[in-house]
C-alpha positions as CSV (number, residue, x, y, z in Angstrom):
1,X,2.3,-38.1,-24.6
2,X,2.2,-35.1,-22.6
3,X,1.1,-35.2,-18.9
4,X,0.9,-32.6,-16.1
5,X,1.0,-33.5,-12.5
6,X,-1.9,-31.2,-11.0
7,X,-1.1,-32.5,-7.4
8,X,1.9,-30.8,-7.1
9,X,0.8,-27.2,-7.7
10,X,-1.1,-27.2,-4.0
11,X,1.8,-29.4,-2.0
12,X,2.5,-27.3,1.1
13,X,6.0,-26.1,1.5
14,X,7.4,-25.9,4.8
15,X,10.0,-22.8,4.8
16,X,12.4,-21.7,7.5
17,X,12.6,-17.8,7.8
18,X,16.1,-18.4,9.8
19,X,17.3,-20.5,6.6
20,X,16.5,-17.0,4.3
21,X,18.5,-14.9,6.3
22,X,22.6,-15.6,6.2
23,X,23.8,-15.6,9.5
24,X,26.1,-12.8,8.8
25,X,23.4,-10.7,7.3
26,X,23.3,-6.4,9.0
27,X,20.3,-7.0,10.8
28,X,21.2,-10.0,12.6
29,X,23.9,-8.0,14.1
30,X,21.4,-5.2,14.7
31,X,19.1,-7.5,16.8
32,X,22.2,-9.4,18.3
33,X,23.4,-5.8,19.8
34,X,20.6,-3.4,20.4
35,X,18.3,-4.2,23.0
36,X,14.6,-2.9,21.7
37,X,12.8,-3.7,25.1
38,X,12.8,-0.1,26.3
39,X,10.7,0.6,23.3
40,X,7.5,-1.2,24.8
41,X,7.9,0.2,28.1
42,X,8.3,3.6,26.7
43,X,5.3,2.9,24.6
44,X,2.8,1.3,27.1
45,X,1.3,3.9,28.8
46,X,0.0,5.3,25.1
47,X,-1.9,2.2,24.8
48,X,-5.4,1.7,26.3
49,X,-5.0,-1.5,28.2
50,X,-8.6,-2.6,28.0
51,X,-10.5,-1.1,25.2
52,X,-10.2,-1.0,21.7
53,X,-8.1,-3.3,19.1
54,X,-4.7,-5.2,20.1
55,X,-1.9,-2.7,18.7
56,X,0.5,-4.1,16.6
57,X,4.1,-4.6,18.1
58,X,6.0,-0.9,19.2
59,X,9.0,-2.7,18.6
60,X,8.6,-4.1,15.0
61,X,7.3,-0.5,14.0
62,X,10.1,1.0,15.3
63,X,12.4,-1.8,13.9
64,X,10.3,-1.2,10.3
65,X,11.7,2.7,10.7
66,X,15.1,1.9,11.1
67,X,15.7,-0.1,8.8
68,X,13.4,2.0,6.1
């Protein structure tokens, strides 16, 4: 007899993001060496500190850019 086990298809999987990446992977070493902060500071002042929609990270654009 053939059976399924339709529990199993909505079980929630717990996943580690630091697991995916190997620890010698390129861009660990890029975050390990270069400091992004100066990004946000240089970016501030283009932001409108109370008005409008909460911007989405300078930083992470700039990192998307790099590594695009």
């Amino acid at each position: 007899m053939f059976r399924t086990n339709p529990s199993r298809e909505f079980q929630p999987e717990t996943v580690n993001i630091e697991d995916l990446v190997p620890q010698d992977h390129l861009l660990r070493k890029i975050n390990e060496t270069i400091d992004f902060s100066f990004i946000a500071e240089k970016c501030r002042p283009l932001y409108c500190q109370d008005n409008g929609r909460p911007c989405i990270d300078p930083v992470m654009l700039f990192k998307m850019l790099l590594i695009g």
